[in-house]
N, C-alpha and C positions, 0 to 999 in steps of 0.2 A: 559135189555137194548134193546128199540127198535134199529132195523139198519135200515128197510124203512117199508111204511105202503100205500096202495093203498086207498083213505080214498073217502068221498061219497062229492065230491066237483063235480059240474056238469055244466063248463065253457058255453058262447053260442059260443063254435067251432067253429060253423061253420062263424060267424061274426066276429071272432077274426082276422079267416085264410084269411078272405077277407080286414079286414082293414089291416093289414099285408102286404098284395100283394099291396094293391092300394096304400101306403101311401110311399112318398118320406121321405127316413128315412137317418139318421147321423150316423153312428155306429162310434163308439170309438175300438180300440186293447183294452183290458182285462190289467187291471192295473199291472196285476202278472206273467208279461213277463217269471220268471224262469218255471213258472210251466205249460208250452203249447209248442208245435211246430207246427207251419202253424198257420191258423188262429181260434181267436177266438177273437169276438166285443162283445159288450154289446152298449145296447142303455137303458138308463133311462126312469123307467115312474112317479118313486118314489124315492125320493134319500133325502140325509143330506139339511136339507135347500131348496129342490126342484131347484139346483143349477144342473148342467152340472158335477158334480163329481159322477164321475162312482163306487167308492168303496162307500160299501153297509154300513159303518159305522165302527167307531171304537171306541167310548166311550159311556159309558153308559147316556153321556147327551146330547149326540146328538138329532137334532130335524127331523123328519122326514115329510116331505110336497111330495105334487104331482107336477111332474116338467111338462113342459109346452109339451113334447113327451105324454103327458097321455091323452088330448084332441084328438090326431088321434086312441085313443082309446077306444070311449064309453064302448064296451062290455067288456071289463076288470075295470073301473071305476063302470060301473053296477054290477061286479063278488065282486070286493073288496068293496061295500056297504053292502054286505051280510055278511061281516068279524064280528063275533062278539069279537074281539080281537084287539089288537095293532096291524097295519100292519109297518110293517119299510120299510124294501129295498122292492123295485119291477122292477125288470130290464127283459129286454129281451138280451138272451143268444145265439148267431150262434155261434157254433162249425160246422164249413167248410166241404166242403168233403175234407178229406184225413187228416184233423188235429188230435191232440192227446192232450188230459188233461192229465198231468204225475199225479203216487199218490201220493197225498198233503192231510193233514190232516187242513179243518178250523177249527181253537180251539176255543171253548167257545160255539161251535154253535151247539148244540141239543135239543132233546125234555126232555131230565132229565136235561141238563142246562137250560131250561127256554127261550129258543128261537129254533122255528122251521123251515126249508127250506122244501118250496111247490115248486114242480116242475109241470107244465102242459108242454106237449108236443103241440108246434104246427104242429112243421114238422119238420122228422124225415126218418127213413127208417131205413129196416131190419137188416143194417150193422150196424147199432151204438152200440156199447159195452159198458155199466156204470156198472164200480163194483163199490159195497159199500165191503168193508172187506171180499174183492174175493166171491161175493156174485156177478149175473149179474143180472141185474134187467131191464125189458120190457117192457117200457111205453111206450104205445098207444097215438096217438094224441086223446086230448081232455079229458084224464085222470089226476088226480090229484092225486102225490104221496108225501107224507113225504120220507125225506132222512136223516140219520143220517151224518151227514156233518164231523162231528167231527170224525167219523171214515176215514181210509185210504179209498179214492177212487179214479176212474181214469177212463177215457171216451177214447173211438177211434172210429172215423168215419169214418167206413170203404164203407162208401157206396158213390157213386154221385153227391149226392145233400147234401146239407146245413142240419145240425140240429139246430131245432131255441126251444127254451125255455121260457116261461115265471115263473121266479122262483121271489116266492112271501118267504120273513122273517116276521115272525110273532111272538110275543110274548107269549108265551104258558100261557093261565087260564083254567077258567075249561072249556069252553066250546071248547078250542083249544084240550082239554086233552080228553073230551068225544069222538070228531072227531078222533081222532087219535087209542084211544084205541078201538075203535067199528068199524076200517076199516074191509071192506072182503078179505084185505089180511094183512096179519101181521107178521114180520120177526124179533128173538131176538135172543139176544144171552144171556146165562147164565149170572146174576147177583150173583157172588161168593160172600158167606162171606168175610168177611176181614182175617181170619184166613187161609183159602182156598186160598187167593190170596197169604200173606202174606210167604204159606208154598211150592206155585209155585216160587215168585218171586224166596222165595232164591236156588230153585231147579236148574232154570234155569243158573242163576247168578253163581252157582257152577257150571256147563256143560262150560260156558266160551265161548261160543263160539257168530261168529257175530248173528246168526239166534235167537242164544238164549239169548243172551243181547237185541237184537230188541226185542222177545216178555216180555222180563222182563221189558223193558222200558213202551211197551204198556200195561203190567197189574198193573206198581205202577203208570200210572194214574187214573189207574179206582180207583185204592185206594185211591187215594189222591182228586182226582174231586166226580168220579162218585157216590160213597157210599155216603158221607153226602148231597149231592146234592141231588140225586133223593133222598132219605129218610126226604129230607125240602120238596119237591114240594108232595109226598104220604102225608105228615100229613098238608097242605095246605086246 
């Protein structure tokens, strides 16, 4: 199971950071008020319908269009015609200085479930904390990284200034699948047999305790999602 992947996606940076700054922008509060304190907006560039709703999607027949925020920015419009894959959401992400994303797990949203979260940093600084599965992970503006979403993670910006995001959802094929598995950097974690998992669960589950009920809960999903999942998208 990948958890993040630094993959060869090569933004134009430095155009991006400039229409950014020049451009009089609308930001929205982040639709998932429980999971943040201080601020965090989103501003659409790609949304359900190319409408003014800020959540990234919720059924699988939703339509995804370019909203009218994506004209102040060619050089991301030029980045996602390079997409050889379904792009869905594309939103830009300010986490504040001194805000905090709590850990939240989004379900359904990985690279063995068949949709992937691209993070490019715009601006950033050396304070910003993202665990993916207490893993802290250091993206550079103008990098492109896969994040496994689906696991537990959690941001704190501890620095000054504003961290801004442009986080691209894309539909995983093979060309999404090549990208990702031939990053130069690449982070997993064991994919257990079922019998392995099966012979943790009930380890844990017997110990009884909270810590050990939380990971028994987090290994009968990999059993239950993650094995037949990633083993349809490997014989794909």
């Amino acid at each position: 199971m990948i958890v993040c992947a630094k993959v060869s996606v090569f933004p134009e940076y430095a155009l991006m950071y400039q229409e950014l700054k020049s451009a009089s922008l609308h930001w929205d509060n982040h639709f998932n008020s429980n999971n943040y304190e201080g601020s965090w907006t989103v501003l659409p560039l790609r949304s359900v319908g190319g409408q003014d709703t800020i959540i990234p999607g919720l059924t699988a027949n939703d339509v995804f269009a370019d909203h009218p925020n994506l004209d102040l920015f060619p050089s991301v419009r030029k980045l996602l015609i390079t997409f050889q894959c379904t792009v869905k959401s594309v939103r830009l992400l300010n986490l504040a200085a001194g805000a905090v994303i709590k850990p939240h797990c989004d379900h359904d949203l990985s690279f063995e479930q068949g949709e992937a979260r691209l993070h490019i940093p715009l601006i950033t600084n050396p304070d910003v904390a993202f665990y993916v599965q207490n893993q802290r992970i250091t993206m550079l503006p103008g990098e492109c990284w896969y994040m496994n979403a689906n696991l537990r993670h959690h941001v704190t910006n501890g620095g000054k200034t504003d961290r801004i995001h442009l986080v691209i959802d894309c539909e995983v094929n093979t060309w999404l699948r090549e990208l990702i598995n031939s990053a130069s950097y690449l982070s997993r974690i064991p994919d257990y047999c079922q019998q392995q998992l099966l012979e943790m669960i009930g380890a844990l589950r017997f110990q009884n305790t909270v810590t050990a009920n939380q990971l028994a809960d987090e290994f009968e999903k990999q059993y239950n999602q993650y094995q037949p999942l990633a083993q349809n998208i490997l014989n794909q």
